[in-house]
C-alpha positions in Angstrom: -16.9 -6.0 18.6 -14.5 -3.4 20.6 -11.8 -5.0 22.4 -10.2 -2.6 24.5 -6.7 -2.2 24.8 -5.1 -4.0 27.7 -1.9 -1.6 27.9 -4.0 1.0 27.7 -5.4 2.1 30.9 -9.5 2.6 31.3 -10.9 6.3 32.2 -12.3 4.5 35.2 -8.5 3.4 36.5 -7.0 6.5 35.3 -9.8 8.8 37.6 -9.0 6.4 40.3 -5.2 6.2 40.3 -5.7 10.0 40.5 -8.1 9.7 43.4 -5.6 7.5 45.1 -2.1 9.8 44.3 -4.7 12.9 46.2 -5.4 11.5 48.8 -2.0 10.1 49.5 -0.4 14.1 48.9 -3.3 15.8 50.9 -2.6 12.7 54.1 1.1 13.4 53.7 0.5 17.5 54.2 -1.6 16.4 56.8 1.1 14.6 59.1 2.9 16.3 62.4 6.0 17.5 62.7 8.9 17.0 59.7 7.1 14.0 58.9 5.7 15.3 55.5 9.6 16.6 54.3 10.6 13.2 55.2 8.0 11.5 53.6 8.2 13.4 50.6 12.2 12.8 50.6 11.7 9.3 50.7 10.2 9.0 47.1 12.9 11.4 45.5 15.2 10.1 42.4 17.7 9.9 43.3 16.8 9.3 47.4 18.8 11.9 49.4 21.5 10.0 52.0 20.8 10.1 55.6 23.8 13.1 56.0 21.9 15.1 53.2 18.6 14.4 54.9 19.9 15.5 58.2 21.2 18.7 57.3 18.0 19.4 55.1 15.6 18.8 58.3 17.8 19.6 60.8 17.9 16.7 63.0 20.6 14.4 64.0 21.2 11.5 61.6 20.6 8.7 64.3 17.0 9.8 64.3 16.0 9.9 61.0 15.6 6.0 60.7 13.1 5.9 64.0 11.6 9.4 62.4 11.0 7.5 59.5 9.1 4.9 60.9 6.9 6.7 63.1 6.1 8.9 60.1 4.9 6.0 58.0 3.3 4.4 60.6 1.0 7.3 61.4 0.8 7.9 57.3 -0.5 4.1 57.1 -3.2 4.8 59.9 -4.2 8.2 58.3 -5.3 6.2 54.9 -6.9 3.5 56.8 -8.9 5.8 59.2 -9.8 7.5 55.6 -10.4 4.2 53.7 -12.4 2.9 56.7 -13.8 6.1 58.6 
């Protein structure tokens, strides 16, 4: 009998993980505003300081924090509306 590899991930989970890492991109484009450089700067390695993130986007560095938020919010009910149309 074929046991499949645990470590080794199924065609199935890699075709989904894909789907999901799309979807994700395409929602982020999608967003108003600076909210996709934001978003995007938030998952570089290293993560840019809020000085280097204000100069980049041009905005003061007391808004980036609130910026922040209201960009994930409306990310999270982006994939919802798209999980759950």
């Amino acid at each position: 009998m074929c046991t499949p590899d645990p470590l080794v991930p199924s065609a199935e989970d890699v075709f989904l993980a894909e789907h999901r890492r799309r979807v994700v991109r395409e929602t982020v484009a999608a967003l108003p505003g600076r909210c996709p450089q934001l978003v995007a700067a938030l998952v570089e390695d290293p993560p840019p300081t809020y000085r280097e993130l204000a100069a980049r986007l041009g905005m003061p560095r007391g808004s980036i924090g609130p910026t922040r938020s209201r960009c994930l919010a409306c990310l999270r009910q982006l994939l919802l509306a798209e999980r759950y149309p």
